[in-house]
One Martini backbone bead per residue (centre of mass of N, CA, C, O) as a GRO file, in nm:
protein
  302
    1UNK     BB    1 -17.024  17.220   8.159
    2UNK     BB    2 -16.721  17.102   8.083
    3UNK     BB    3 -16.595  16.820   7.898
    4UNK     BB    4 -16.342  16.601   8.049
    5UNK     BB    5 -16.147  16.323   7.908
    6UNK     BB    6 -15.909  16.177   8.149
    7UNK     BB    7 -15.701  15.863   8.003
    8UNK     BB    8 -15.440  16.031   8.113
    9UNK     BB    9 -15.171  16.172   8.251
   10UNK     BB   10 -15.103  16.359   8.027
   11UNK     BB   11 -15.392  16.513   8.040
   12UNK     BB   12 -15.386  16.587   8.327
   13UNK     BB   13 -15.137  16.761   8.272
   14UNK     BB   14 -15.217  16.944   8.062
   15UNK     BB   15 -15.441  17.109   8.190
   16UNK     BB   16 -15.222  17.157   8.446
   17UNK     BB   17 -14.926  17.258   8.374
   18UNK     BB   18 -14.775  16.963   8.354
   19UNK     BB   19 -14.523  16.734   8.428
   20UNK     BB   20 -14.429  16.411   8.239
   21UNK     BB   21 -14.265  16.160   8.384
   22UNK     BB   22 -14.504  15.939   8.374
   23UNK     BB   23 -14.743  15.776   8.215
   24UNK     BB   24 -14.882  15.575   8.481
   25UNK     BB   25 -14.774  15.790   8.661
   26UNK     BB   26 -14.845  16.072   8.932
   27UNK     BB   27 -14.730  16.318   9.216
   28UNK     BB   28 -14.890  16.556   9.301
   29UNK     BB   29 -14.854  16.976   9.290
   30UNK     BB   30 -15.065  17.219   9.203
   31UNK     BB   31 -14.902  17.435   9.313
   32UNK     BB   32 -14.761  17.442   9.024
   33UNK     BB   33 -14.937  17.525   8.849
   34UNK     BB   34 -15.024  17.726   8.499
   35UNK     BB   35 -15.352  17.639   8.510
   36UNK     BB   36 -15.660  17.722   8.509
   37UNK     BB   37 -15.929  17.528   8.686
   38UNK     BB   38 -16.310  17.575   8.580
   39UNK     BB   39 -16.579  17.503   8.519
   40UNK     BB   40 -16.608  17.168   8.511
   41UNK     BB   41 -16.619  16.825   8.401
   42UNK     BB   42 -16.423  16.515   8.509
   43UNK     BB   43 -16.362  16.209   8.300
   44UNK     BB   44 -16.236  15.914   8.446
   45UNK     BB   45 -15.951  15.716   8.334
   46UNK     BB   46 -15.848  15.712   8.649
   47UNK     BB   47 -15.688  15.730   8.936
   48UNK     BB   48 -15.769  15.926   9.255
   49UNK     BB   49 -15.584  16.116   9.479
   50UNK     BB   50 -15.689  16.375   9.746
   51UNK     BB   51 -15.528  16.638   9.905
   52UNK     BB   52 -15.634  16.881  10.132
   53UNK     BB   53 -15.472  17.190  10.272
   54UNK     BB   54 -15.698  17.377  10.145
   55UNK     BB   55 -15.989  17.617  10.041
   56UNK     BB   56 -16.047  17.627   9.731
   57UNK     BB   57 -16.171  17.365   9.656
   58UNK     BB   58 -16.419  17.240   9.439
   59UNK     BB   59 -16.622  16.978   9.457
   60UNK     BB   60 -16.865  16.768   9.234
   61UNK     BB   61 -17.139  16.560   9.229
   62UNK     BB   62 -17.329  16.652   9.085
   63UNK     BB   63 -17.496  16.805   9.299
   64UNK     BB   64 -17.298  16.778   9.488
   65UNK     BB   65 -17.113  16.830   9.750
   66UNK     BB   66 -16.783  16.777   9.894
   67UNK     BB   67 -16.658  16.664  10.174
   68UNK     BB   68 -16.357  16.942  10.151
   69UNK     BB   69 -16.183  17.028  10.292
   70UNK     BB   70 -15.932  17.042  10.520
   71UNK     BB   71 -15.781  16.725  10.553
   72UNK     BB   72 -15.896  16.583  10.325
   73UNK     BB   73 -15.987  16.254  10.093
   74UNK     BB   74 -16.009  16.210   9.781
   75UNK     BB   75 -16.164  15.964   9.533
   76UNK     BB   76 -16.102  15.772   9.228
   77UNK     BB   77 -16.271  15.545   8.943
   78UNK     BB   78 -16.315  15.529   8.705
   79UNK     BB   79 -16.604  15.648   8.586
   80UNK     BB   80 -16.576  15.924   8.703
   81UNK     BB   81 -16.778  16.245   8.720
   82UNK     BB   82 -16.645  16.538   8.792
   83UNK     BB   83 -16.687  16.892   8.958
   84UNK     BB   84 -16.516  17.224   8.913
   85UNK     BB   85 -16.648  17.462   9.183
   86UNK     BB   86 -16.573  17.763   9.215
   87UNK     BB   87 -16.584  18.109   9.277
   88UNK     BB   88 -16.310  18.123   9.228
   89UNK     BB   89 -15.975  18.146   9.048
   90UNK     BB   90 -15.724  17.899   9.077
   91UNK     BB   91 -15.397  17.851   9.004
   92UNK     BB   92 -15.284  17.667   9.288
   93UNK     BB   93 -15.338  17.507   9.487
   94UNK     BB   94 -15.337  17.288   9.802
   95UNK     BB   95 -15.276  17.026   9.620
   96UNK     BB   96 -15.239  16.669   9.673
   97UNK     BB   97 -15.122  16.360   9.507
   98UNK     BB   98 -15.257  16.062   9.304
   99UNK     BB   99 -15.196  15.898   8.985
  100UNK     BB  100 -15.341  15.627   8.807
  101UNK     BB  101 -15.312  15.355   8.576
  102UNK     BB  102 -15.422  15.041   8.543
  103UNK     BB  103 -15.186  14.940   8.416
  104UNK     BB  104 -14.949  14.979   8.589
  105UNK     BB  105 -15.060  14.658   8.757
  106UNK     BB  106 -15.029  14.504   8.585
  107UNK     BB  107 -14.898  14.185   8.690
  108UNK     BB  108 -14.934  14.265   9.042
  109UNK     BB  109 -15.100  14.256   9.295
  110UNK     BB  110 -15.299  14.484   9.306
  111UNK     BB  111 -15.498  14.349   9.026
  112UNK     BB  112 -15.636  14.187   9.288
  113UNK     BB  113 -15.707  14.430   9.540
  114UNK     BB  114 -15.820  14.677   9.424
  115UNK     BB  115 -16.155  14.639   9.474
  116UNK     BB  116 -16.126  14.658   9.788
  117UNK     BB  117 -16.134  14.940   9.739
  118UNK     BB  118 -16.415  15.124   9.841
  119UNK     BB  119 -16.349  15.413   9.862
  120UNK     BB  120 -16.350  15.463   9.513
  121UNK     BB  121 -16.711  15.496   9.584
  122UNK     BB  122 -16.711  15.729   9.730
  123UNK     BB  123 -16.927  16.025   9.819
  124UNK     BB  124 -16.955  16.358   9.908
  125UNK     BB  125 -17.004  16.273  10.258
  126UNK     BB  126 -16.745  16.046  10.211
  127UNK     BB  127 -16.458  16.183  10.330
  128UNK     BB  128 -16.136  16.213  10.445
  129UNK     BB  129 -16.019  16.262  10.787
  130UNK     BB  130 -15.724  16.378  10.902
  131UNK     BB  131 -15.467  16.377  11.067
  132UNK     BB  132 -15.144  16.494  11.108
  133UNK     BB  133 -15.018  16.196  11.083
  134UNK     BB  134 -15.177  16.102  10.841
  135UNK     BB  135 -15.065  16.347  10.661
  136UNK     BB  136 -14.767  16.211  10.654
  137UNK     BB  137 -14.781  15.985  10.582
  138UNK     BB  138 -14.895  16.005  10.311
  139UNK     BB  139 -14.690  16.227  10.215
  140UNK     BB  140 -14.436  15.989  10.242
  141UNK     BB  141 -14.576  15.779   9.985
  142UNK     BB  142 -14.547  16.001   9.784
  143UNK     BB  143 -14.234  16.017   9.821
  144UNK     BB  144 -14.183  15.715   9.722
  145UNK     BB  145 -14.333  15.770   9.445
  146UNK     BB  146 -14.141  15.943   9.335
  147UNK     BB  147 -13.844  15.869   9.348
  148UNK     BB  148 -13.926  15.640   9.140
  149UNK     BB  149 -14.006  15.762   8.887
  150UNK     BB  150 -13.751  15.928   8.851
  151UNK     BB  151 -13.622  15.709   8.797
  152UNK     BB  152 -13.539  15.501   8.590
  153UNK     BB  153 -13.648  15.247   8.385
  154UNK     BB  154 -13.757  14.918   8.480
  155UNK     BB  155 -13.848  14.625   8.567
  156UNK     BB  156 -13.901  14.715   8.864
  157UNK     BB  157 -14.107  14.981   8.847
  158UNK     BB  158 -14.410  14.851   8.877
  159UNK     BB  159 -14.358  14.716   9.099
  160UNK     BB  160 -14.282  14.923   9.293
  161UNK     BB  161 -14.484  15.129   9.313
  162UNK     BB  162 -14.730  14.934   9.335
  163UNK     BB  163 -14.635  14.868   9.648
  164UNK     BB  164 -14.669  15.136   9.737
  165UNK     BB  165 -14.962  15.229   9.665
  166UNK     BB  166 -15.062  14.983   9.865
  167UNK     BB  167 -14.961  15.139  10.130
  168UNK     BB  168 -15.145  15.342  10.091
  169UNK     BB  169 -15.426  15.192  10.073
  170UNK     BB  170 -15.405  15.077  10.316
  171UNK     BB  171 -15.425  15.340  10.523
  172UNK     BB  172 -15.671  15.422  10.433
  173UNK     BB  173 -15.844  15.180  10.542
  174UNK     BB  174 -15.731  15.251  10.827
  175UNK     BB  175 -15.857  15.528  10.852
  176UNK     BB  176 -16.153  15.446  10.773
  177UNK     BB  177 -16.180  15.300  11.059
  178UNK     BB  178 -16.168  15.513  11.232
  179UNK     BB  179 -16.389  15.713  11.132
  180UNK     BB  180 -16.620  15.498  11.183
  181UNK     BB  181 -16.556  15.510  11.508
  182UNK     BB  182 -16.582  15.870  11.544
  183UNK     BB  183 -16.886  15.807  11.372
  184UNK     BB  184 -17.057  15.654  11.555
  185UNK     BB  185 -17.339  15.857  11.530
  186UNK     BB  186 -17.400  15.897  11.278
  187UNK     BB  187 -17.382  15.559  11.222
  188UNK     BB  188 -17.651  15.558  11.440
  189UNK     BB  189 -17.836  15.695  11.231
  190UNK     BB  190 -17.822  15.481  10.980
  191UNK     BB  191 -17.906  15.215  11.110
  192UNK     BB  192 -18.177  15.375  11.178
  193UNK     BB  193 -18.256  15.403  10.870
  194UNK     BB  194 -18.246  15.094  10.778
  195UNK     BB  195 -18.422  14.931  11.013
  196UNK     BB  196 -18.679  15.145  10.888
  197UNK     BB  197 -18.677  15.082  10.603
  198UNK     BB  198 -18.708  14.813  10.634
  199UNK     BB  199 -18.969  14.746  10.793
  200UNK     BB  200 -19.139  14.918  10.587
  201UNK     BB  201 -19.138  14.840  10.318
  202UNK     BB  202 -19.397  14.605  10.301
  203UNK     BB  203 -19.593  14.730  10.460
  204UNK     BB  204 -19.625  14.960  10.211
  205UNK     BB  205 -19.571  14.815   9.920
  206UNK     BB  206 -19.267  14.719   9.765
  207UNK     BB  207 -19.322  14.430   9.662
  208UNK     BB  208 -19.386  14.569   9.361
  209UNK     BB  209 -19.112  14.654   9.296
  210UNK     BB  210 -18.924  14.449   9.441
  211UNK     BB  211 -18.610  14.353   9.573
  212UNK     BB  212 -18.404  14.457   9.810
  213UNK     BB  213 -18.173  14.667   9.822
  214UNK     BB  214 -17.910  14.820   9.858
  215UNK     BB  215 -17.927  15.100   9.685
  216UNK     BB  216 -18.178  15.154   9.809
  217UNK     BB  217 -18.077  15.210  10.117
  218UNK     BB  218 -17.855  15.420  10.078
  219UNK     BB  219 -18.003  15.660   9.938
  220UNK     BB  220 -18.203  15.697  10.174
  221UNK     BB  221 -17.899  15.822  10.375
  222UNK     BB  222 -17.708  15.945  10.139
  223UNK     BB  223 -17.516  15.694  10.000
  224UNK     BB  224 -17.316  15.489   9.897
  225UNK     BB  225 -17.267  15.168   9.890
  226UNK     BB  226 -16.999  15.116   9.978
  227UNK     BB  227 -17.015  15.292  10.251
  228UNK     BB  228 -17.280  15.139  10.334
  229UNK     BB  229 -17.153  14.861  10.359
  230UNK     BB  230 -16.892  14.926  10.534
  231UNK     BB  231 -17.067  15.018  10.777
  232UNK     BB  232 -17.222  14.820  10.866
  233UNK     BB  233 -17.008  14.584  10.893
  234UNK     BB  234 -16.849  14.757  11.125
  235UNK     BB  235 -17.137  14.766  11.323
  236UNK     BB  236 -17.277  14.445  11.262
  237UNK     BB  237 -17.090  14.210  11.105
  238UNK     BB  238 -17.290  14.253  10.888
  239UNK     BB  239 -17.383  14.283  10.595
  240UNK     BB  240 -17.665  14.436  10.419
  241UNK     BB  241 -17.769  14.188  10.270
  242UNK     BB  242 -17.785  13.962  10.509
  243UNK     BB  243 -18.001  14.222  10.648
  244UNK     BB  244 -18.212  14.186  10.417
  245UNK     BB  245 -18.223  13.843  10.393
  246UNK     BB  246 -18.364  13.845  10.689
  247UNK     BB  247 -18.618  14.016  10.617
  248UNK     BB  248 -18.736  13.840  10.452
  249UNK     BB  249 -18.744  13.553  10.585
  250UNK     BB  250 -18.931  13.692  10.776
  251UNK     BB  251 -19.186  13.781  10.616
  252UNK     BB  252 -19.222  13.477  10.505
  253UNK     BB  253 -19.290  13.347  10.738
  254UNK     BB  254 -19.541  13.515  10.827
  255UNK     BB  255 -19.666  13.422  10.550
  256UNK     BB  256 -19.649  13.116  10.583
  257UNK     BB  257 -19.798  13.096  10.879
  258UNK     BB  258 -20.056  13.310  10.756
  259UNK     BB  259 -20.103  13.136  10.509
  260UNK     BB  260 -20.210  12.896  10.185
  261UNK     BB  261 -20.013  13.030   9.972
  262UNK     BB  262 -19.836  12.956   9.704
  263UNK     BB  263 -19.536  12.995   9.711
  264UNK     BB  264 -19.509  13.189   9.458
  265UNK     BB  265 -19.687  13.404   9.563
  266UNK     BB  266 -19.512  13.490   9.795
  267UNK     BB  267 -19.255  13.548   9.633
  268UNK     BB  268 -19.390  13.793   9.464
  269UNK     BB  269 -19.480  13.907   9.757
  270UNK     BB  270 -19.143  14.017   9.777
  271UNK     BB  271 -19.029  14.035   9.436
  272UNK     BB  272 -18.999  13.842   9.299
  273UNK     BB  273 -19.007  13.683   9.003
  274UNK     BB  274 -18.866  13.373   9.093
  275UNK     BB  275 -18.932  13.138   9.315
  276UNK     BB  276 -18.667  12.993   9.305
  277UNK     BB  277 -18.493  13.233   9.438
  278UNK     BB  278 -18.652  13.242   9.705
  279UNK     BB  279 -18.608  12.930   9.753
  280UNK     BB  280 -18.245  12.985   9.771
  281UNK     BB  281 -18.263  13.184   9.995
  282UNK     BB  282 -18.414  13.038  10.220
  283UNK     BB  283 -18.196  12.824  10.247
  284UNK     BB  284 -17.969  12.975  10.277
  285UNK     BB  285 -18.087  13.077  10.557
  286UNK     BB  286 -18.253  12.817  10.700
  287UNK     BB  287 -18.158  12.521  10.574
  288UNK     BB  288 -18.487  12.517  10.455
  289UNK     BB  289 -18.729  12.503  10.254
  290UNK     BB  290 -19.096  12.654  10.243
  291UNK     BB  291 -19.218  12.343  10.253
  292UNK     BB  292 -19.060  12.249  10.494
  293UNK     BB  293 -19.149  12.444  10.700
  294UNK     BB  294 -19.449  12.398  10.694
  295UNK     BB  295 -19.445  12.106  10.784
  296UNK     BB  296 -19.269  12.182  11.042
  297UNK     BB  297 -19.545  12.321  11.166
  298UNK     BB  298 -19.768  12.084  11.085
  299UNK     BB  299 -19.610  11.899  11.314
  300UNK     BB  300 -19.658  12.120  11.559
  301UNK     BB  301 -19.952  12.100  11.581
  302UNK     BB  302 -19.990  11.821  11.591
   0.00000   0.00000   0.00000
């Protein structure tokens, strides 16, 4: 398919034959559209949050087509490569949203917060399904950042929009927590794909692969890491990346415990490089370093 560089709002309104009424922010509303866009992949250099009202248009993020049915909302973030790919040729979509420029937010508060919205990074499987009421909600914020748009620019318009654009933003959050808890069941069960793939890691002999990250185990669940870190953290209260490093220095202990390996040689086989680092983390985890655990080890024998 053919690679569009979209970098710029004008470039994405002339895509689908729209109007560019501000450079650095617009809210999108395809059926206006007077070209037809298909079988491309779009390289984003913007922000971009779409609603699907209908069922015309297919996104793809790689090889997978993205859970993107009627009233769900999917997002990007500069640096997402996404796929246009219908069966049919579509004029007009069904399809409203939100498009901004990072310029946009800098110097006011968004530009300290945008980071926290993880889910900017979210992939294929894990789209947004709003209800009715979010579906209007949504629309409203919509309408709120169109109206100042319209109006001339001032000093005010950058703060004011951006601060519009927050309260999107923040909808969303509270939206997908709502998501993480209706989708109890799924999430129990990939809870139970990520507990079971921390045990068997070292079991398996993948310490010689390196120590275990949030992305070797997202991947296996088949999520992106943004929601596989934020669904973990709903339902147990802790990181990925604490329940990774805690079953680490499960292991170590069982290493520490019954072997007589010297510190280093631990560290290698659970996949550090450098052992100082695994004894950075010992300590992070359990309040001292692995030669004082031995200590008190031999000190509870004798």
């Amino acid at each position: 398919m053919k690679l569009v560089k979209l970098d710029s709002i004008d470039a994405y309104n002339k895509l689908y034959g729209l109007e560019t009424r501000h450079p650095l922010v617009t809210v999108l509303d395809l059926k206006e559209a007077t070209r037809v866009v298909n079988h491309l992949q779009v390289d984003y250099g913007v922000y971009a949050l779409y609603l699907k009202n209908g069922v015309e248009c297919t996104l793809k993020y790689g090889r997978h087509t993205y859970d993107y049915q009627e009233g769900t909302v999917v997002s990007f973030s500069p640096g997402r490569i996404i796929g246009v790919e219908s069966e049919t040729d579509v004029l007009a979509p069904d399809v409203v949203g939100l498009m901004f420029h990072p310029d946009l937010f800098y110097g006011t508060p968004l530009a300290a917060k945008i980071k926290n919205y993880s889910f900017f990074d979210y992939s294929q499987r894990e789209a947004l399904h709003l209800s009715l009421d979010e579906r209007k909600l949504f629309i409203e914020c919509l309408d709120r950042i169109k109206n100042e748009i319209e109006h001339p620019v001032d000093n005010h318009t950058a703060e004011i929009v951006a601060s519009h654009i927050q309260v999107l933003l923040d909808y969303l959050s509270r939206f997908y927590e709502r998501q993480f808890i209706t989708r109890r069941k799924v999430n129990s069960d990939v809870l139970t794909k990520f507990e079971k793939a921390l045990k068997e890691y070292y079991a398996d002999g993948h310490g010689k692969d390196g120590v275990p990250t949030v992305n070797y185990f997202a991947e296996i669940v088949n999520l992106t890491p943004g929601y596989f870190g934020d669904l973990v953290k709903k339902e147990t209260g802790k990181t990925a990346q604490e329940l990774i490093s805690l079953r680490i220095i499960e292991f170590a202990k069982q290493q520490l415990t019954a072997t007589d390996d010297d510190i280093s040689i631990v560290a290698y086989d659970l996949g550090f490089q450098y052992p100082q680092h695994f004894s950075r983390m010992f300590k992070r985890v359990t309040g001292i370093s692995p030669t004082q655990f031995r200590k008190q080890l031999s000190i509870g024998y004798n």
